[in-house]
PDB file as gemmi writes it, atoms N, CA and C in Angstrom:
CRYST1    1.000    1.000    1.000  90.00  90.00  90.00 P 1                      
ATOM      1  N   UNK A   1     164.236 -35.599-147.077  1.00  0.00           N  
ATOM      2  CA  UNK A   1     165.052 -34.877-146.127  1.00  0.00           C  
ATOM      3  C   UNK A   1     165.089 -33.410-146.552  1.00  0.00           C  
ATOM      4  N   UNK A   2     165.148 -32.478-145.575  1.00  0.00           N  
ATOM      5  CA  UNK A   2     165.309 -31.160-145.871  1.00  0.00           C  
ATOM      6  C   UNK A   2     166.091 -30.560-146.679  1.00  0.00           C  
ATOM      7  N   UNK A   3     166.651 -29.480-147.030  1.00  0.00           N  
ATOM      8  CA  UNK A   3     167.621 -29.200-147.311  1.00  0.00           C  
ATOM      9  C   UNK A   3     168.304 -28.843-146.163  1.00  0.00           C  
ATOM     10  N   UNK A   4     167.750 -28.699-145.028  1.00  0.00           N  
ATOM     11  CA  UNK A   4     168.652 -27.408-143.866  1.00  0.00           C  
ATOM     12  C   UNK A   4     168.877 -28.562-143.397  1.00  0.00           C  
ATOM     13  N   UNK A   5     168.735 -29.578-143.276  1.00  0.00           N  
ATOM     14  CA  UNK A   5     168.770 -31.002-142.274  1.00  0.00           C  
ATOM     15  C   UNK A   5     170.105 -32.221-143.267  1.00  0.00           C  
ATOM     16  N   UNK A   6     170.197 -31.667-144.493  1.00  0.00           N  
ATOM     17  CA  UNK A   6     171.001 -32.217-145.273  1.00  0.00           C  
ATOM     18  C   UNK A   6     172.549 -31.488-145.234  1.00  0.00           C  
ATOM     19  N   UNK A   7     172.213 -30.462-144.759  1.00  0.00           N  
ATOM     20  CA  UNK A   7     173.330 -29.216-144.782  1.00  0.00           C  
ATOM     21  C   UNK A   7     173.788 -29.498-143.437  1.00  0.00           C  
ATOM     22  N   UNK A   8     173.342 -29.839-142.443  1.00  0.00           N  
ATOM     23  CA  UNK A   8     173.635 -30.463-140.850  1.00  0.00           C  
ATOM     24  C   UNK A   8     174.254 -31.685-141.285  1.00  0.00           C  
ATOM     25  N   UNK A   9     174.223 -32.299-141.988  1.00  0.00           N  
ATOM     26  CA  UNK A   9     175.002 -33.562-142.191  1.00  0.00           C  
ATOM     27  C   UNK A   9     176.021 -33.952-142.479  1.00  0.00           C  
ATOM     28  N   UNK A  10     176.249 -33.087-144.014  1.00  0.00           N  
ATOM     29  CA  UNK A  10     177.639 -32.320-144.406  1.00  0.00           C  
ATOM     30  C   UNK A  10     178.270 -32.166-143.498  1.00  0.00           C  
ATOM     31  N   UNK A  11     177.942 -31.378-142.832  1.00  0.00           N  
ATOM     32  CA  UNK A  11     178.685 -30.025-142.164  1.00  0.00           C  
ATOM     33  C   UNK A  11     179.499 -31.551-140.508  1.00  0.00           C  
ATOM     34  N   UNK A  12     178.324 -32.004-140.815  1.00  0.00           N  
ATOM     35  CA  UNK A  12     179.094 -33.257-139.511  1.00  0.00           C  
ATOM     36  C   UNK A  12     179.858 -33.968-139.981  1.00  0.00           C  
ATOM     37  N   UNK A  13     179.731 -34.293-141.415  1.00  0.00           N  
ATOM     38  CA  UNK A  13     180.335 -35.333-141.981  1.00  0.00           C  
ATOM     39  C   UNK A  13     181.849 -35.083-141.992  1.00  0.00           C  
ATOM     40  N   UNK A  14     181.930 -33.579-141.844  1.00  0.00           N  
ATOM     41  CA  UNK A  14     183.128 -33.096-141.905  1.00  0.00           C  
ATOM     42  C   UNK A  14     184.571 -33.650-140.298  1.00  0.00           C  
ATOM     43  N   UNK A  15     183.420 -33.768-139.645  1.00  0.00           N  
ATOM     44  CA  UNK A  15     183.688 -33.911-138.036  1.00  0.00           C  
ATOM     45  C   UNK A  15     184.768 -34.768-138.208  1.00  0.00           C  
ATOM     46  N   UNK A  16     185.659 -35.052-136.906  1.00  0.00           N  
ATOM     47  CA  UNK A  16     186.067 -36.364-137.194  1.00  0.00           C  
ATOM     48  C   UNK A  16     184.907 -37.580-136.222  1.00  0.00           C  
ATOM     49  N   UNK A  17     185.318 -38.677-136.465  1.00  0.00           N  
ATOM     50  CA  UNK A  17     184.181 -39.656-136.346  1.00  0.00           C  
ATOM     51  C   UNK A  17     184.180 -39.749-134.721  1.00  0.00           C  
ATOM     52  N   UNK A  18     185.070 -39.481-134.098  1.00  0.00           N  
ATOM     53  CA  UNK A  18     184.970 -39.452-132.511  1.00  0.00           C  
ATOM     54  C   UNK A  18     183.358 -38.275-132.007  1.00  0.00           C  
ATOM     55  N   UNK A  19     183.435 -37.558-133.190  1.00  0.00           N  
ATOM     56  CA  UNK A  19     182.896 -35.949-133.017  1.00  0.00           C  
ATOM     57  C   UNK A  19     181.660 -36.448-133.692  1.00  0.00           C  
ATOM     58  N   UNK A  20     181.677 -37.243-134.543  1.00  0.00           N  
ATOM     59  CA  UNK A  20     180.108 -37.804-135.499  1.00  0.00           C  
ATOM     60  C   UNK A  20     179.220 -38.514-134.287  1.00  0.00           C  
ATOM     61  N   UNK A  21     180.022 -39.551-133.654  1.00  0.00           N  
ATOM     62  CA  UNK A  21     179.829 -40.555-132.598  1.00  0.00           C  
ATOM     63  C   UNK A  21     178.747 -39.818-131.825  1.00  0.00           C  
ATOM     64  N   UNK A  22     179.466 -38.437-131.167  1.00  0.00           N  
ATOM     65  CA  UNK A  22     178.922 -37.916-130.177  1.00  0.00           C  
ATOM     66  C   UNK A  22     177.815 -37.136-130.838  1.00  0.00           C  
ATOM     67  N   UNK A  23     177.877 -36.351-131.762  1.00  0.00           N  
ATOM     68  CA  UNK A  23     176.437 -35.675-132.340  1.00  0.00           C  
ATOM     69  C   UNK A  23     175.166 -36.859-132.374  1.00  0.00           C  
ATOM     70  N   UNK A  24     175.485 -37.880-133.383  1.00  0.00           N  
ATOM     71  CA  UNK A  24     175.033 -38.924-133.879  1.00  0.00           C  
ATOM     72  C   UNK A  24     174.274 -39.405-132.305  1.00  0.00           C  
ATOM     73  N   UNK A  25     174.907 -40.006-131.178  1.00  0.00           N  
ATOM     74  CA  UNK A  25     174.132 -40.191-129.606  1.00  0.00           C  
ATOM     75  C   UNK A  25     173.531 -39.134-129.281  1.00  0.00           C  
ATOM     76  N   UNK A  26     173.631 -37.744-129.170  1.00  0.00           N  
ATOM     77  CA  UNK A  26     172.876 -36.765-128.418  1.00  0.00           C  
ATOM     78  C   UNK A  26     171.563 -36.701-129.537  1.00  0.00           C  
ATOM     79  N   UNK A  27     171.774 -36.676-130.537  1.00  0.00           N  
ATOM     80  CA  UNK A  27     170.502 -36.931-131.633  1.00  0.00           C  
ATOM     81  C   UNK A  27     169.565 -37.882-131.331  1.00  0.00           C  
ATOM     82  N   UNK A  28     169.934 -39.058-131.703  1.00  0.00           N  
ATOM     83  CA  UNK A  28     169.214 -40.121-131.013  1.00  0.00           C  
ATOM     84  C   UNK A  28     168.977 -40.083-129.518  1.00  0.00           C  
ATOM     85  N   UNK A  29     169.471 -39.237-128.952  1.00  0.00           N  
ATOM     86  CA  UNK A  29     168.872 -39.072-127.084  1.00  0.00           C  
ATOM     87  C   UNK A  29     167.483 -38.669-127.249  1.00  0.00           C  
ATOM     88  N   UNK A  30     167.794 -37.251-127.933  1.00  0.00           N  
ATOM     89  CA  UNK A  30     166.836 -36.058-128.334  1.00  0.00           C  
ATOM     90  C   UNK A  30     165.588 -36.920-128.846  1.00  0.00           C  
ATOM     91  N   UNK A  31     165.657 -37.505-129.985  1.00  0.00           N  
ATOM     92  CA  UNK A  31     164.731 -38.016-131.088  1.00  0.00           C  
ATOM     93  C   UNK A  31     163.659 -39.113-129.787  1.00  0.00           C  
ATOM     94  N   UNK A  32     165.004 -39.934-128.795  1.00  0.00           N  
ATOM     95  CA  UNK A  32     164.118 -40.567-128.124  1.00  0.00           C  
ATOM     96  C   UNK A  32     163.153 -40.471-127.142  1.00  0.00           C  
ATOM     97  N   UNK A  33     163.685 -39.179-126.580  1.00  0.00           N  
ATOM     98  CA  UNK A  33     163.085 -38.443-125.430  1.00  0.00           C  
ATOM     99  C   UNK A  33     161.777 -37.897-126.589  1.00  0.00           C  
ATOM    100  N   UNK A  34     161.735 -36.988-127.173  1.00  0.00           N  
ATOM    101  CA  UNK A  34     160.511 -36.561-128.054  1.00  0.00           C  
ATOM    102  C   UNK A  34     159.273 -37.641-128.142  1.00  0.00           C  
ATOM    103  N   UNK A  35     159.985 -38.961-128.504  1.00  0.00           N  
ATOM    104  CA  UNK A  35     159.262 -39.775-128.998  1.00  0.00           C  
ATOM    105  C   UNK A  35     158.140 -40.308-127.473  1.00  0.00           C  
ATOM    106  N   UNK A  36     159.097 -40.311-126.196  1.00  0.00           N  
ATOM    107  CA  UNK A  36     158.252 -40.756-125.117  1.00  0.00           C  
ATOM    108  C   UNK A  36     157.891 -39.768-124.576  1.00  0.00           C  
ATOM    109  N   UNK A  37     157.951 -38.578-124.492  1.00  0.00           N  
ATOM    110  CA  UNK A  37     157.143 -37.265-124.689  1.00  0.00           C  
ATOM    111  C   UNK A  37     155.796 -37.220-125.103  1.00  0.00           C  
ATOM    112  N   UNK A  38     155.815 -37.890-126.709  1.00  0.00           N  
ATOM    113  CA  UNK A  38     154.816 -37.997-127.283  1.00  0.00           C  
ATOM    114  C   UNK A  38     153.816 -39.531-127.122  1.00  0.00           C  
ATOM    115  N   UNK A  39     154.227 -40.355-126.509  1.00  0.00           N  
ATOM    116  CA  UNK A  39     153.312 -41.294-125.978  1.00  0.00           C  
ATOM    117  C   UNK A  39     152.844 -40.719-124.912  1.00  0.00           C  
ATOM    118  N   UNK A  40     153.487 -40.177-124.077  1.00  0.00           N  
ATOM    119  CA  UNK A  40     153.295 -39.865-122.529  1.00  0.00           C  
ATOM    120  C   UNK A  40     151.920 -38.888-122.437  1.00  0.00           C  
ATOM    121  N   UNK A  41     151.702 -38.286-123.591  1.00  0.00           N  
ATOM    122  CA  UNK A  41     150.861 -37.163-123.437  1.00  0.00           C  
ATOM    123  C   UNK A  41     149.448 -37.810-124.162  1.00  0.00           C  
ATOM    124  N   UNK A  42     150.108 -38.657-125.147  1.00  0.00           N  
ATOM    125  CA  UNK A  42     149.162 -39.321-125.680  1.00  0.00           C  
ATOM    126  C   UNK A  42     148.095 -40.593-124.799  1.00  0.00           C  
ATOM    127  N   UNK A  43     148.545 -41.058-124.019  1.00  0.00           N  
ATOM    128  CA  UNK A  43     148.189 -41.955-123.059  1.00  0.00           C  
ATOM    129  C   UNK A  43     147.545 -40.710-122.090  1.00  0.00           C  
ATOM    130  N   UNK A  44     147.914 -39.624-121.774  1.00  0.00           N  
ATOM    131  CA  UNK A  44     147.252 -39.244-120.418  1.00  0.00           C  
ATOM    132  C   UNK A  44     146.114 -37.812-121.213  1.00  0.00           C  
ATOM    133  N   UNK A  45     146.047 -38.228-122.417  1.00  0.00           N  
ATOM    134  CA  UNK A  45     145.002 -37.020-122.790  1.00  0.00           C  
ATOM    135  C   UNK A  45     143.859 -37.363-122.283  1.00  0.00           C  
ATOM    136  N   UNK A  46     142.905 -38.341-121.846  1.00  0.00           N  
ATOM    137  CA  UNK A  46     141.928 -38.838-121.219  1.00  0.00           C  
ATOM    138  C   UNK A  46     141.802 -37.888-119.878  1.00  0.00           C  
ATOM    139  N   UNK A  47     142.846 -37.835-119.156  1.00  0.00           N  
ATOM    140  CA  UNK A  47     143.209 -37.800-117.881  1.00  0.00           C  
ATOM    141  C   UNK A  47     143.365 -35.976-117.643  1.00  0.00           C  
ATOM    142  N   UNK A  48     143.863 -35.840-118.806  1.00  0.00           N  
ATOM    143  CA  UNK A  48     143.731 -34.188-118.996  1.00  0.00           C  
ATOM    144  C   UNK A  48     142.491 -33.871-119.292  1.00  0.00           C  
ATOM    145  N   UNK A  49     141.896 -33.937-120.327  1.00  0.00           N  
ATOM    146  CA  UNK A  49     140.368 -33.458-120.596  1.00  0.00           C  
ATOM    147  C   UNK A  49     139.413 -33.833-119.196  1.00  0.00           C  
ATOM    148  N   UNK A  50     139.522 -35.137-118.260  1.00  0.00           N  
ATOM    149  CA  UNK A  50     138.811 -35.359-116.901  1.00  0.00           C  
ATOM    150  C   UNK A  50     138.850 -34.323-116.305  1.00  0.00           C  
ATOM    151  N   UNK A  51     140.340 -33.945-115.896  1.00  0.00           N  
ATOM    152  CA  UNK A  51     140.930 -32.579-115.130  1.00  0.00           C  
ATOM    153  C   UNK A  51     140.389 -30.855-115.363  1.00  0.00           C  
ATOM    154  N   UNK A  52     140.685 -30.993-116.682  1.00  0.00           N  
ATOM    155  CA  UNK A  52     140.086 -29.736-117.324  1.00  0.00           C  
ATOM    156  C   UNK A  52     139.105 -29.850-117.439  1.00  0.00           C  
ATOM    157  N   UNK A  53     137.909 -30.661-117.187  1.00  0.00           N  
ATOM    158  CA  UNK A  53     136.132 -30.654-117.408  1.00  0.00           C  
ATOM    159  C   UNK A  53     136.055 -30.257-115.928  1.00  0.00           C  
ATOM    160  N   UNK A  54     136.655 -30.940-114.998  1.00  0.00           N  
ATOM    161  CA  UNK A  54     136.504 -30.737-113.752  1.00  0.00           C  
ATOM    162  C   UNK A  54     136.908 -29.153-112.822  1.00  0.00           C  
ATOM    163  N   UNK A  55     137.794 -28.759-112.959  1.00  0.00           N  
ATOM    164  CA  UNK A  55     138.452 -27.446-112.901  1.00  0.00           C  
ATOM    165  C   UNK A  55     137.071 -26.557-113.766  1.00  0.00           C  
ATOM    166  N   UNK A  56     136.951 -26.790-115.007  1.00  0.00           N  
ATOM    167  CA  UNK A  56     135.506 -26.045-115.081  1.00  0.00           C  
ATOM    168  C   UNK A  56     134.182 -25.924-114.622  1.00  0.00           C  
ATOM    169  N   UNK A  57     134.330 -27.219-114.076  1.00  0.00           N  
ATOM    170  CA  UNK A  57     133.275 -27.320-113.706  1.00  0.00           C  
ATOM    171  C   UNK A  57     133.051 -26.255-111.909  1.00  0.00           C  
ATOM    172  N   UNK A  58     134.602 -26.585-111.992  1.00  0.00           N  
ATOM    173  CA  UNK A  58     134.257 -25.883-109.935  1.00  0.00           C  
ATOM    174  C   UNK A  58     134.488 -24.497-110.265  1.00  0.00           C  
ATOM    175  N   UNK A  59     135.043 -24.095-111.111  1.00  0.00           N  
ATOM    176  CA  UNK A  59     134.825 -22.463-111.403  1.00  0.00           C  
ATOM    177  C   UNK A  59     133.169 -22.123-111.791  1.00  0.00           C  
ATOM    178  N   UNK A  60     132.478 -22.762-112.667  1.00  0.00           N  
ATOM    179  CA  UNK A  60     131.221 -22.086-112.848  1.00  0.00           C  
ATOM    180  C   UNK A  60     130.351 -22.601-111.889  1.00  0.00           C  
ATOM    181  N   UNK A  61     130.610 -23.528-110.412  1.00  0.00           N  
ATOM    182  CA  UNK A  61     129.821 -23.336-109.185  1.00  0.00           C  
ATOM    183  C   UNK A  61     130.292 -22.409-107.972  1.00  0.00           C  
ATOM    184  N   UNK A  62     131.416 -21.996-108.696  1.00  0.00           N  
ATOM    185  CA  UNK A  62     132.049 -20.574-107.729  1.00  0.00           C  
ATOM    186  C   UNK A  62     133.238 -21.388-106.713  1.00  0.00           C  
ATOM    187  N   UNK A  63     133.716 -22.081-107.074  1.00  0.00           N  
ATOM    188  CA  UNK A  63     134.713 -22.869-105.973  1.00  0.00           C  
ATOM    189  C   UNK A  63     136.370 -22.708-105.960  1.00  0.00           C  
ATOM    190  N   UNK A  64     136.125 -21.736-107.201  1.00  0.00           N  
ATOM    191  CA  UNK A  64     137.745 -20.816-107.272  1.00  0.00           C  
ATOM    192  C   UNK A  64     137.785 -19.562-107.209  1.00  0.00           C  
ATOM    193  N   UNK A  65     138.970 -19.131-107.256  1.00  0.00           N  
ATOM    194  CA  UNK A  65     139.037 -17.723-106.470  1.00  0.00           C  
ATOM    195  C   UNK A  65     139.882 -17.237-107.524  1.00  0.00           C  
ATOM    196  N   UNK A  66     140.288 -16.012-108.455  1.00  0.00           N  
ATOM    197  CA  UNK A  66     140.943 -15.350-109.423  1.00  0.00           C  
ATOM    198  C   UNK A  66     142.057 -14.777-108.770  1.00  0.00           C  
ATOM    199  N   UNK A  67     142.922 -15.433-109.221  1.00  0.00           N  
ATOM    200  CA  UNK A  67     144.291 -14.527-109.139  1.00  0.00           C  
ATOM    201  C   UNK A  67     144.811 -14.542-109.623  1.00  0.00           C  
ATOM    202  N   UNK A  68     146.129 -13.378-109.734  1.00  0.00           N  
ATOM    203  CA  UNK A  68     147.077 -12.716-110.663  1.00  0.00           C  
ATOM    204  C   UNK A  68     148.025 -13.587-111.225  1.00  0.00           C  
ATOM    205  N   UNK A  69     148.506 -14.050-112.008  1.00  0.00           N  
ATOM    206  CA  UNK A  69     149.688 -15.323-112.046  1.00  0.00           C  
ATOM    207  C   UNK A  69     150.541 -15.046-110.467  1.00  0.00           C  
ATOM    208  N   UNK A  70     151.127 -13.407-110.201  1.00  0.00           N  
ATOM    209  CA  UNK A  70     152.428 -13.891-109.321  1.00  0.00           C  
ATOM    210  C   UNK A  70     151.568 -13.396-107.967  1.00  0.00           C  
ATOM    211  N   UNK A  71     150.101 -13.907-107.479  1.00  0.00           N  
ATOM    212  CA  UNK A  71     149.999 -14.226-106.292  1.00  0.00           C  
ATOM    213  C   UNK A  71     149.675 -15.612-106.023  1.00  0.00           C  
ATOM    214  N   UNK A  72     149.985 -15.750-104.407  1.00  0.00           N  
ATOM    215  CA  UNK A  72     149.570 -17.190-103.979  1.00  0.00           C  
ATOM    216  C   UNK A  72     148.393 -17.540-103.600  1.00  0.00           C  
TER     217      UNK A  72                                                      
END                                                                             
């Protein structure tokens, strides 16, 4: 464990436990969302590299057009 991540702990430990409860759930929200974040991207990297071969591919037969990020 860190030190800066050990010093977050303390510092909760101090909480009262109504106040631990609630850090302690939004943590584990966080940690879980990350975690299917990281399958989600992992499962569709196939699906990205298809996309991005393809998108290159229609730019170097001329089938896109260059524009500025803020035109449509």
């Amino acid at each position: 464990m860190t030190t800066k991540l050990e010093s977050v702990f303390q510092k909760a430990a101090a909480l009262s436990p109504e106040l631990q409860d609630t850090l302690a759930n939004q943590w584990l929200a966080e940690l879980e969302d990350e975690q299917r974040w990281d399958e989600a991207f992992a499962k569709s990297a196939d699906a990205i590299d298809t996309l991005a071969e393809r998108a290159i591919r229609e730019h170097q037969q001329g089938k896109t057009i260059s524009k500025g990020i803020d035109e449509l």
